[in-house]
ZAMARGU-4260 file (C-alpha; in steps of 0.2 Angstrom, whole numbers, plus 5000, padded with zeros to 4 digits):
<rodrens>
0) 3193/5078/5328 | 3200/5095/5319 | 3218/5097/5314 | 3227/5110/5320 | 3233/5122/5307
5) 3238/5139/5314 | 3256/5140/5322 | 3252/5139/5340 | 3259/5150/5355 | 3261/5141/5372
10) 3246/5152/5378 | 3235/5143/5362 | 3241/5126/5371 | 3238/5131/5388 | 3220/5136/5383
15) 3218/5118/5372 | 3226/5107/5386 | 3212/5119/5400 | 3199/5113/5389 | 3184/5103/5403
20) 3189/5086/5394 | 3204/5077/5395 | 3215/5079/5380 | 3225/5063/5375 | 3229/5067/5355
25) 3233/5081/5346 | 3231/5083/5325 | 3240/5095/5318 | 3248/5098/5302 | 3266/5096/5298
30) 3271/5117/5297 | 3261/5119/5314 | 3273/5104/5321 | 3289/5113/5315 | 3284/5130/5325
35) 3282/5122/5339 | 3293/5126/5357 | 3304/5112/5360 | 3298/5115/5379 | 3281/5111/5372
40) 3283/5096/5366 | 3294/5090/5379 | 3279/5097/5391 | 3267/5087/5381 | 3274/5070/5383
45) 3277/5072/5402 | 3257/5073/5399 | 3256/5058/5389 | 3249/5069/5374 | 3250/5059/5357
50) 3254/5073/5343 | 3247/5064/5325 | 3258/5076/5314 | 3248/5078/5298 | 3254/5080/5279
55) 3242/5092/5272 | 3240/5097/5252 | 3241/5116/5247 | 3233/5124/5239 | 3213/5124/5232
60) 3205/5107/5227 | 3208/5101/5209 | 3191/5105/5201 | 3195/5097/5184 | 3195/5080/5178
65) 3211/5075/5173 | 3208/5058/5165 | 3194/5068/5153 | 3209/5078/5147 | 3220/5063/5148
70) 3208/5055/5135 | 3205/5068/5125 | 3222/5071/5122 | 3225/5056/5119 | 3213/5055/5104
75) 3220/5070/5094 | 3212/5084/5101 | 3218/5099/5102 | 3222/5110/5117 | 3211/5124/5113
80) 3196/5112/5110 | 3199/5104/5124 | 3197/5120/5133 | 3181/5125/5125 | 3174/5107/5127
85) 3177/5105/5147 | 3175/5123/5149 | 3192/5126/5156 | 3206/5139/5153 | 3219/5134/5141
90) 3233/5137/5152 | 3225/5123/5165 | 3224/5112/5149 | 3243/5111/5144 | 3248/5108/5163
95) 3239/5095/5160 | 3246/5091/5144 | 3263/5093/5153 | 3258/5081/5166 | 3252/5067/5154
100) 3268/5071/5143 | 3280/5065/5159 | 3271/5051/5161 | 3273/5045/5147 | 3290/5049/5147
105) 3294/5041/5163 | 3283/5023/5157 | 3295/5023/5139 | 3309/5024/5150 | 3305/5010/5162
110) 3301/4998/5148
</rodrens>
């Protein structure tokens, strides 16, 4: 089952709902939920259509391993050779940095 990503008009949900199976659920994502005609969604639960709203990440997929510059950091190493040694730019390296830094922050302040 697909979620639904694209703002939909009511003609995109006529078309969905004229579909030669009977539609029970709809997935979609939380910004296409928000668009969405109040008279749709009213129309839709006359229908006994469930509407699974779904909270989708942005953006592209993490490609780098976090916990590898998590440890080398951790063990003295520098930024720059960090970046040479994973192959990643330096600029991804000290948001990592940043990120490990807040942690740490945030767990000295708990205790």
């Amino acid at each position: 089952m697909d979620v639904i990503k694209k703002k939909l008009s009511i003609r995109d949900v006529l078309n969905i709902l004229n579909q030669p199976y009977e539609v029970k659920r709809l997935r979609m994502s939380r910004g296409t939920f928000n668009f969405l005609p109040k008279r749709v969604l009213k129309s839709l639960s006359k229908m006994n259509i469930q509407i699974d709203v779904i909270d989708l990440k942005r953006g592209p997929q993490v490609r780098v391993d976090s916990d590898k510059i998590r440890m080398l950091y951790k063990s003295d190493v520098n930024a720059y050779n960090i970046s040479k040694k994973l192959k990643i730019p330096l600029r991804t390296v000290y948001y990592h940095i940043s990120k490990v830094k807040k942690e740490d922050m945030r767990k000295s302040n708990n205790n």
